[in-house]
N, C-alpha and C positions, 0 to 999 in steps of 0.2 A: 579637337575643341577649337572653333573659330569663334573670337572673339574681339571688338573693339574698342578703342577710345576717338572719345572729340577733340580737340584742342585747338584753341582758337589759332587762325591765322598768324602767322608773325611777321609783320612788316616794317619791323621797328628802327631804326636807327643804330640798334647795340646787336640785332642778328645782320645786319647788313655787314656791319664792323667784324662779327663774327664770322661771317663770312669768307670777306676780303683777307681776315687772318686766317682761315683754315688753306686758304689758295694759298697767300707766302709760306705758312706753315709746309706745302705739302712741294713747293719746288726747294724748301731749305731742308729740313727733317731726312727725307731719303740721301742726304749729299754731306750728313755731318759726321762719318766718318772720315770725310776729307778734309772737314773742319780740325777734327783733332787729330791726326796726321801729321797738318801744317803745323799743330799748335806742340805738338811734342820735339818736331823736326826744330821750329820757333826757340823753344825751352831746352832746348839740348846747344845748338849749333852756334846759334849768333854768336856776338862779341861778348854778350855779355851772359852768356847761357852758360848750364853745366859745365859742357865739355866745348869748349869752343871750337869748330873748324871751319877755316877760312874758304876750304873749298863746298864745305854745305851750306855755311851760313853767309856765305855771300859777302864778305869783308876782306879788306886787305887785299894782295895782287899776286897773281902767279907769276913763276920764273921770268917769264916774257914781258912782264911789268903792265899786264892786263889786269884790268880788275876782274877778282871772282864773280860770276856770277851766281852761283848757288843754285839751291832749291827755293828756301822763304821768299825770296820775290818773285820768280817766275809761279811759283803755285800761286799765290795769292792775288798775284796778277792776271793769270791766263787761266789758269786750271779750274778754280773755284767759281771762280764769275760763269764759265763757259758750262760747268757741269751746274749749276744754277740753272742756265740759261735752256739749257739741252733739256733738263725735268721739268721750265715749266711749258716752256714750245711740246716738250711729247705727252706735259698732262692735256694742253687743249685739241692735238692734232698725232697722236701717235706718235713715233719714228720721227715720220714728214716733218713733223711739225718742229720736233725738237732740232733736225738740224739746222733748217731755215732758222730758227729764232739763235743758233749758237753761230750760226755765220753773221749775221747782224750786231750781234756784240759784240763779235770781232772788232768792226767799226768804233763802237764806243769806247772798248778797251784805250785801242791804239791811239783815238783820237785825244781820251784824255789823260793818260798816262800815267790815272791812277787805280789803284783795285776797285772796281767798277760794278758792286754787287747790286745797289740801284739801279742800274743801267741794265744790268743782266735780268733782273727781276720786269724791268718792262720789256727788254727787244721779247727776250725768250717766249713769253705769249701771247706778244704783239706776232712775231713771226708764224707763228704755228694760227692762231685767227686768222691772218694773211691768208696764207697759202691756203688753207680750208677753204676761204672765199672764193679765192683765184680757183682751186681746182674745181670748183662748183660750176663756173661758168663752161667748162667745158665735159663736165661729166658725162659719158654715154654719147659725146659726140665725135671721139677720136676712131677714127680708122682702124680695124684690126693691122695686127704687125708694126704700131708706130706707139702704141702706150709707154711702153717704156723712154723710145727718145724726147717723146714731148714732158713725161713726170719726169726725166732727168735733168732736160733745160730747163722748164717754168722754175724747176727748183734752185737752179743753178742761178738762172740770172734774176729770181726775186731777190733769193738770198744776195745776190751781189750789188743790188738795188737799197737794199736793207744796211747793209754793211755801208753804203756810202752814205745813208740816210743817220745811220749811227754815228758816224764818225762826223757829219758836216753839221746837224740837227740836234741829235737828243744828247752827244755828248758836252756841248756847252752847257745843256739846261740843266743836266745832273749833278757836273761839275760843279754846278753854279748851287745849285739845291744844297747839296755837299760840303763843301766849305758856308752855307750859310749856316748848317744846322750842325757843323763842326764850332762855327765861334758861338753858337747859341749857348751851348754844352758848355766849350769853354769859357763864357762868363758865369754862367752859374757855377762853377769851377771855381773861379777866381773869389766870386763875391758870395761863397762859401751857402745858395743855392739849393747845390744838389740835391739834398735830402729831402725838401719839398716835393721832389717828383715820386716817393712815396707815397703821398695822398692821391695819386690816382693811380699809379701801377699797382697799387695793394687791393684799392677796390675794383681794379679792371681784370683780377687774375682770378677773383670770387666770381665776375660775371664772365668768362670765359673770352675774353676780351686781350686775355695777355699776347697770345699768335701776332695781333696785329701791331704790337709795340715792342714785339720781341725779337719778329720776323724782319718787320715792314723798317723799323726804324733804329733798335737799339745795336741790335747784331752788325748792320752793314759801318753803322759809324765806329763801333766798336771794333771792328777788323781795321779798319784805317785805323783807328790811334793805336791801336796795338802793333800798326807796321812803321808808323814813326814814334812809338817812347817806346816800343817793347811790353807795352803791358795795357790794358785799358779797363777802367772801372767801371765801363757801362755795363758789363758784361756777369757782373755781379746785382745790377737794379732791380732784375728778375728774377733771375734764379736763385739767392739766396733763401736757405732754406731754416735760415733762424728764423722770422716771425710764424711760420706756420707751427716752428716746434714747440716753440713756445705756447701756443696758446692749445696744442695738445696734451703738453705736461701741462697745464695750467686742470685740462677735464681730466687726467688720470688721478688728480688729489683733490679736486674743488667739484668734479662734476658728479652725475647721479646717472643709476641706472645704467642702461644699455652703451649711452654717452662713454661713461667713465670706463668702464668695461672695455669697450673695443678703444681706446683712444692708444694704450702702448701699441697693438697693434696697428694702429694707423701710424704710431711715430716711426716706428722701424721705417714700416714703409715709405713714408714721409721723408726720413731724415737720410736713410742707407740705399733706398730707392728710387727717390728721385721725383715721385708721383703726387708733385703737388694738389693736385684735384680732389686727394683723400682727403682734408682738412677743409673744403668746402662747405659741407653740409655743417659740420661743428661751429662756425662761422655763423650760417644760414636761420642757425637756427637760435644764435641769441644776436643780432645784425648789429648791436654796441662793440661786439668783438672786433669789428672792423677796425676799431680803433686801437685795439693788442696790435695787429697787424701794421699798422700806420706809424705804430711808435714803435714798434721792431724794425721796418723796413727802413725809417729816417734814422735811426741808431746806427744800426749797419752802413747804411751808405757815408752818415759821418764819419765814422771809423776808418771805412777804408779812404776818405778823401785827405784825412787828417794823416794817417800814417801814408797815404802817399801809395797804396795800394793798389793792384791790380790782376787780372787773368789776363792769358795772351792768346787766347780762344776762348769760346762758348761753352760752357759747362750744359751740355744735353745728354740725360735730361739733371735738373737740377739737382742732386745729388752727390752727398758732403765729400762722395769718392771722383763725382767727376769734376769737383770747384778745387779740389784739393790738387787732381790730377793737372789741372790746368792753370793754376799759379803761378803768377810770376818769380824765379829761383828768388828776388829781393820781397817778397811778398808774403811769407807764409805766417809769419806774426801778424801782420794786419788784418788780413783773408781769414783765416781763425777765430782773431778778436772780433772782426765782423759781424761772425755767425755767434761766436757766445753771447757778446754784448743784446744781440738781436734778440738772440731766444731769451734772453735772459729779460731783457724788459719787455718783451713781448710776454711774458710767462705772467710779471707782475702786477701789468695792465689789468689780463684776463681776468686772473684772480680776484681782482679787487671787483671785478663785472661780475664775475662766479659767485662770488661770495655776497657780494651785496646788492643784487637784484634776485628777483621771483619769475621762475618761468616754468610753469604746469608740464608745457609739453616734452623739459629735456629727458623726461624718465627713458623715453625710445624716440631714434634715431630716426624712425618711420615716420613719427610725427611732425618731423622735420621737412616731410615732403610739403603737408596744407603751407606748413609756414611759408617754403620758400616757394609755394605756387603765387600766393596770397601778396608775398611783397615785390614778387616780379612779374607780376599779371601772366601768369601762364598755366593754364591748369594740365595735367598728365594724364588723365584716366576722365572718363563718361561718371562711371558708378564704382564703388566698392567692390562689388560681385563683377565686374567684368577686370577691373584693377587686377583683384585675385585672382584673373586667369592670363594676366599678363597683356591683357587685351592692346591694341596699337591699331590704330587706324592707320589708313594706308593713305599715301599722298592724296590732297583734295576732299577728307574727309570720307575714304571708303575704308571698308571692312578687309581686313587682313584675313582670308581663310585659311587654314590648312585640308588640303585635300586627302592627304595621305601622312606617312610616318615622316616624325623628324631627322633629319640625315645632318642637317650642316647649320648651325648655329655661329653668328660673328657675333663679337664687341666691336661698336664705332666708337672710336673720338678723334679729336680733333686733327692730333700725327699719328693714331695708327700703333702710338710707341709704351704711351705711361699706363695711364689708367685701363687701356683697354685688355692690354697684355697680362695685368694685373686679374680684372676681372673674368679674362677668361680661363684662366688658370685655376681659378679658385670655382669657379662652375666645372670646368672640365671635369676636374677633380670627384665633383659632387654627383657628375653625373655617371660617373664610370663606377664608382659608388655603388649607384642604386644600379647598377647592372645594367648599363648601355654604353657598351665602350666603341658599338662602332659610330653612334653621333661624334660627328667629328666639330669642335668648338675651335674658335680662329678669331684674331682678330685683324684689324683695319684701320686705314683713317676714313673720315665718313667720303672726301674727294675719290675713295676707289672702293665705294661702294658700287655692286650692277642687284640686278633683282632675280639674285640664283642662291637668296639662302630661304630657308623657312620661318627662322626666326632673326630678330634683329635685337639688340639690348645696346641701349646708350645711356649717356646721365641724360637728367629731364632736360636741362639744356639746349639738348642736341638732339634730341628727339624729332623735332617736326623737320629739321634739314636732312637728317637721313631716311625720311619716308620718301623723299622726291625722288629717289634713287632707288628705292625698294617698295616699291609698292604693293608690291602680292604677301609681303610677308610678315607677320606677326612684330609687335613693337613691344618689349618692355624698357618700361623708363626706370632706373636703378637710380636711390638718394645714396647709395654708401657704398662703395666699392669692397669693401670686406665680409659683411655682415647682412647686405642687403636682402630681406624676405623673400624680394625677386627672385633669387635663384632657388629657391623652396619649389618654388611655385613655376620654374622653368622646371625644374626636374620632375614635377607632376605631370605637367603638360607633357611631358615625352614620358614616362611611362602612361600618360594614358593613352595618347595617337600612337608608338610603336608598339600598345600590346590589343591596340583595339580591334586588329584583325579576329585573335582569339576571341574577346567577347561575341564577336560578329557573327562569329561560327555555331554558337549554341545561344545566339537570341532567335527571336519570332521574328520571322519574316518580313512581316510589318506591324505596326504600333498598335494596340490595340484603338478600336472606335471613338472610345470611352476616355482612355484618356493617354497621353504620351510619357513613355517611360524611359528609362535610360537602357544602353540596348542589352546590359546584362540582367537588367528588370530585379535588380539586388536593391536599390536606392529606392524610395520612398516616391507618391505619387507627385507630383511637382505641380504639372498644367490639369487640372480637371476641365470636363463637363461645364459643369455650374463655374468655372470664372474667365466663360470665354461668352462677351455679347458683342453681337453680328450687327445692332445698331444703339449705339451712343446715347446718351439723353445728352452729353454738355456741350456749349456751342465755345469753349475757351479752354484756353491751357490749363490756369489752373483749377478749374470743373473737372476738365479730363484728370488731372492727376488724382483727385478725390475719386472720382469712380471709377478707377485702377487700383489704388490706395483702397476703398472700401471693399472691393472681391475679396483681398486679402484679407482683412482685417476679418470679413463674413467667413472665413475659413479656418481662422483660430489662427493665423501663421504670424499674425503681427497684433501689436497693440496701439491705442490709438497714436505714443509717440514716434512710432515709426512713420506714421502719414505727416505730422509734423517735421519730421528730416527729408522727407521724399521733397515736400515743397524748400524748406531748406537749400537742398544741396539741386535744386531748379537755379536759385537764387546766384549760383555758387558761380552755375558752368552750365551752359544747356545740355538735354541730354538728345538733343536733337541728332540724329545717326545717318539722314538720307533716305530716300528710298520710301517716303511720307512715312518714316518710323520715329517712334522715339520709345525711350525706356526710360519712364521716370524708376528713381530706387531713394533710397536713404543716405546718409554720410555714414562715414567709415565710424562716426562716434555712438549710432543709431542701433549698431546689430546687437547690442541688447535688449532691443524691442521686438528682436526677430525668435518666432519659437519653434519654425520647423521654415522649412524650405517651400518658395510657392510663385508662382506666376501667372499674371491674369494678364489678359488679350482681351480690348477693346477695339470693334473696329470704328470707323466714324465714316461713311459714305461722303458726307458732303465735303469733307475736311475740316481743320481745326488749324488757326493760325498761331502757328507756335513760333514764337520771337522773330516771325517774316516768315519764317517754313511754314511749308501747307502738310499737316501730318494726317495721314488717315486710320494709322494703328498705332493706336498705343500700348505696352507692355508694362504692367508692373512687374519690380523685380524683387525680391525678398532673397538673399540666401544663407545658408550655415553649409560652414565647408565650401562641398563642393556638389555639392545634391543638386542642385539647380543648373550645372554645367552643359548635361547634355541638349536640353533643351534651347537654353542661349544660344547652342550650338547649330541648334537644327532652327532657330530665328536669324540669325546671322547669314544660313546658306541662302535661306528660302530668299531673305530679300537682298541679296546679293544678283538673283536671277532676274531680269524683267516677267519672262514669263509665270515664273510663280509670284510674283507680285498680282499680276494680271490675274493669275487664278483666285487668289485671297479675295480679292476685290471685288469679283464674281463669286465667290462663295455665298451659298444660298442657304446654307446649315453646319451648324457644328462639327458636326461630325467631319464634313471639307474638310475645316481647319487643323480640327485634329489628325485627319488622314494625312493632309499635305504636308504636315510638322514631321510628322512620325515617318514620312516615307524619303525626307532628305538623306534621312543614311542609310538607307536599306540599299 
């Protein structure tokens, strides 16, 4: 079953952000078992830890009347920076790359004498870009027998070039960056501040936005004050997992339907797992909640500023086992009061949003996709009927096919770690279910995606960044990580491509004349004869979609309010596909205007200028279930081909069309 979606471009300012966060995210995220290492080593050993010892915790003097040096400041000075610096040099340039950018930081370290995550965050794929360039100029021109001397100098003396550049150059600037955005912090500190940066880390964690404040700026300053007072409360701004719980207990007694229903389940997850991303859509879908979230978040943060509170590491991922694990030993009462006081007026906010506003669509959670397409300009799916086959276009606007059986299915987000691990677990599961245990389900962050799966699945968010990397392979966009229909509907998809061989084996060899069937010829006729014309009468878009929309309607398949949502969901999202194709259909609210399953094929010779596209076929689509699949199927290959384009075009009779349709899967 190949099938796709449109979705417009995104060039926005908040994917750019998202962006540059999925990069920091993806040189920090691989390296934070280092982070809590330091921070248990941190919490154990200093002077004022657990168990204090002078030789790990770096305090006091040995016999010789040296001072200790320990483990907490060499890691944190040397180890952590460098192992930063090593993953993002080897995400831009391999290997090469990561150790050119980990010798450069060297420089910065040294030069400025203090934990240098900033610093590591640029040498590291400043280096690894370098060197890529450098080895370009001489690629394919070195002499057999000298490859190795010359890749082991360039790298030697860039990298030592880098390291004097770090340590004379960018370690002032850092330094300087560093201490500015240390006294920024600490006057908001002072002049009691803080809790104000809630109103944007709360709604920048709904728009996926939090990597690049979490990453980019709260974590590195938070590692420094945590290596001078022992504890730092930046490190709680984000990760605290009271305002989301809140406003999930607020849907498991105040909300409706599907909502209320899965919301205990979302909290576990939420609250024991870490996976803030699951309380998203519950958000998305009444956007005054933001404001449960805004007064949970400044609660919390006053709490912990007031009791003096802190972590002495990053709690990754946010989770009450890993905020709790990483507490300062003087902190556990505040750190605590934090998260209850949080959830707790974040719970009372919601409710009072729950209880005294009107909102039609919180019955299901699905309907929380229009909403949140509709308030962040981004739409998921082309049509209903291709939605429901999980449809994804592939980078640039093309068609995701499958050629063959599903094998290997990932989850993208953003580290690779929360939600996607979550989500593939809970599909694995469903797919070994229906009896296909050897599709093997995996997940990712979207930065180490390549285009060697069949299927891709992300939240809608993330969708159009992980087709740039996958482009052959089928996209669904998931609103809910637990519950989502998607995986319904991915589990179909692979029992129908891993058992399609069987059908294949005792269908008719090719389609009949007459009209195109599905290849086990069990499902109902779909494309006739009579709703396929080889020349147009309308010279406009929306003409053409009325005489696509009337074949239908002349077939019994739809009624007239079905033609009314075809132009509708025109209005919504073009259904413009490439390839001078387009497939007008209905909205998702329309299929009870649909009475049987049916598609009509318009062709238009001269073309048709549709929203700047030049279309020369148009498709209507009508479907129930999944009756209408095979055919989308065999639309989807045919203009994926130039050459069978080329034949459509020249088609001189019916019959062509239906022959060419029907002989794509033969």
């Amino acid at each position: 079953m190949a099938t796709e979606t449109v979705a417009k471009p995104r060039t926005s300012a908040r994917v750019h952000v998202q962006k540059f966060g999925t990069f920091l995210s993806g040189m920090i995220m691989p390296n934070i078992g280092a982070f809590i290492a330091w921070g248990i080593i941190t919490a154990l050993f200093i002077e004022k830890g657990w168990l204090p010892v002078p030789e790990l915790g770096g305090f006091g003097t040995n016999a010789e009347g040296d001072p200790n040096t320990g483990l907490v400041g060499p890691m944190i000075t040397y180890l952590l920076p460098l192992l930063i610096a090593y993953t993002g040099g080897r995400m831009v340039y391999d290997v090469r790359g990561g150790v050119v950018g980990a010798i450069g930081t060297m420089g910065v370290i040294v030069g400025a004498g203090i934990p240098m995550f900033i610093g590591a965050m640029i040498m590291g794929p400043l280096g690894g870009w370098t060197m890529k360039k450098i080895d370009s100029l001489w690629d394919g021109k070195i002499r057999p027998g000298f490859e190795m001397l010359v890749n082991n100098f360039s790298a030697g003396i860039w990298g030592a070039l880098l390291a004097m550049l770090g340590f004379y150059g960018i370690s002032p600037l850092v330094t300087a960056f560093s201490e500015g955005a240390g006294r920024v912090v600490q006057f908001l500190v002072d002049n009691g501040l803080l809790p104000l940066t809630s109103i944007f880390i709360e709604p920048a964690k709904v728009l996926f936005l939090n990597n690049a404040i979490n990453h980019g700026v709260l974590t590195p300053l938070g590692v420094q004050q945590s290596l001078e007072q022992g504890k730092s409360i930046l490190f709680l701004l984000e990760a605290n997992p009271g305002p989301g719980l809140g406003i999930l207990l607020a849907y498991m007694f105040f909300g409706r339907g599907v909502a209320k229903a899965s919301a205990p389940g979302a909290a576990i997850i939420h609250f024991l797992g870490g996976i803030h991303e699951i309380y998203f859509p519950y958000v998305l879908m009444r956007p005054l909640l933001i404001l449960a979230a805004i007064a949970g978040g400044m609660t919390g943060v006053a709490t912990l500023a007031i009791t003096g509170s802190g972590l002495v590491a990053p709690a990754a991922p946010g989770s009450i086992i890993a905020v709790l694990a990483q507490t300062s030993r003087d902190s556990y009462v505040g750190v605590i009061l934090s998260v209850l006081l949080a959830t707790t007026v974040s719970f009372l906010v919601a409710s009072v949003i729950l209880k005294t506003t009107k909102h039609s669509d919180e019955v299901d959670l699905n309907d929380a996709t229009a909403k949140m397409e509709q308030m962040k300009g981004k739409k998921s799916s082309v049509a209903s009927t291709l939605t429901a086959a999980g449809a994804g276009a592939a980078a640039g606007g093309g068609v995701g096919v499958l050629a063959g059986p599903v094998r290997n299915i990932v989850f993208a987000c953003d580290a690779g770690m929360g939600s996607s691990a979550m989500g593939a677990s809970v599909l694995r599961n469903k797919i070994k279910a229906a009896g296909f245990p050897e599709v093997k389900v995996t997940n990712a962050s979207i930065a180490n995606l390549s285009d060697t799966y069949d299927v891709v699945v992300t939240h809608q968010d993330l969708t159009e960044r992980a087709k740039h990397s996958t482009g052959s392979a089928v996209h669904y966009s998931v609103d809910n990580f637990m519950n989502s229909p998607r995986y319904d509907e991915i589990v179909e998809l692979v029992r129908e491509k891993n058992t399609e061989g069987e059908a294949e084996a005792v269908a008719a060899p090719e389609a009949s004349a007459a009209v195109v069937r599905p290849e086990t010829g069990a499902a109902p006729e779909v494309l006739a004869r009579d709703s396929v014309i080889l020349e147009g009468s309308a010279t406009t878009r929306d003409a053409a979609i009325d005489e696509a929309g009337q074949l239908l309607l002349a077939r019994g398949a739809v009624d007239e309010g079905y033609l009314a949502a075809m132009h509708e969901r025109e209005e919504s999202v073009s259904t413009y596909m490439g390839s001078y194709l387009a497939i007008p259909h209905g909205t998702n609210a329309a299929k009870d205007h649909i009475r049987t399953s049916a598609v009509s094929v318009v062709r238009y010779p001269q073309g048709i200028d549709w929203n700047g596209k030049e279309v020369k076929f148009v498709v209507g689509v009508a479907g129930v279930n999944n009756e209408h699949l095979h055919i989308l199927s065999s639309i989807a290959k045919v203009f994926t081909d130039k050459e069978q384009v080329a034949r459509l075009e020249a088609a001189t009779t019916v019959d062509e069309v239906l022959a060419l349709f029907g002989k794509v899967n033969s």
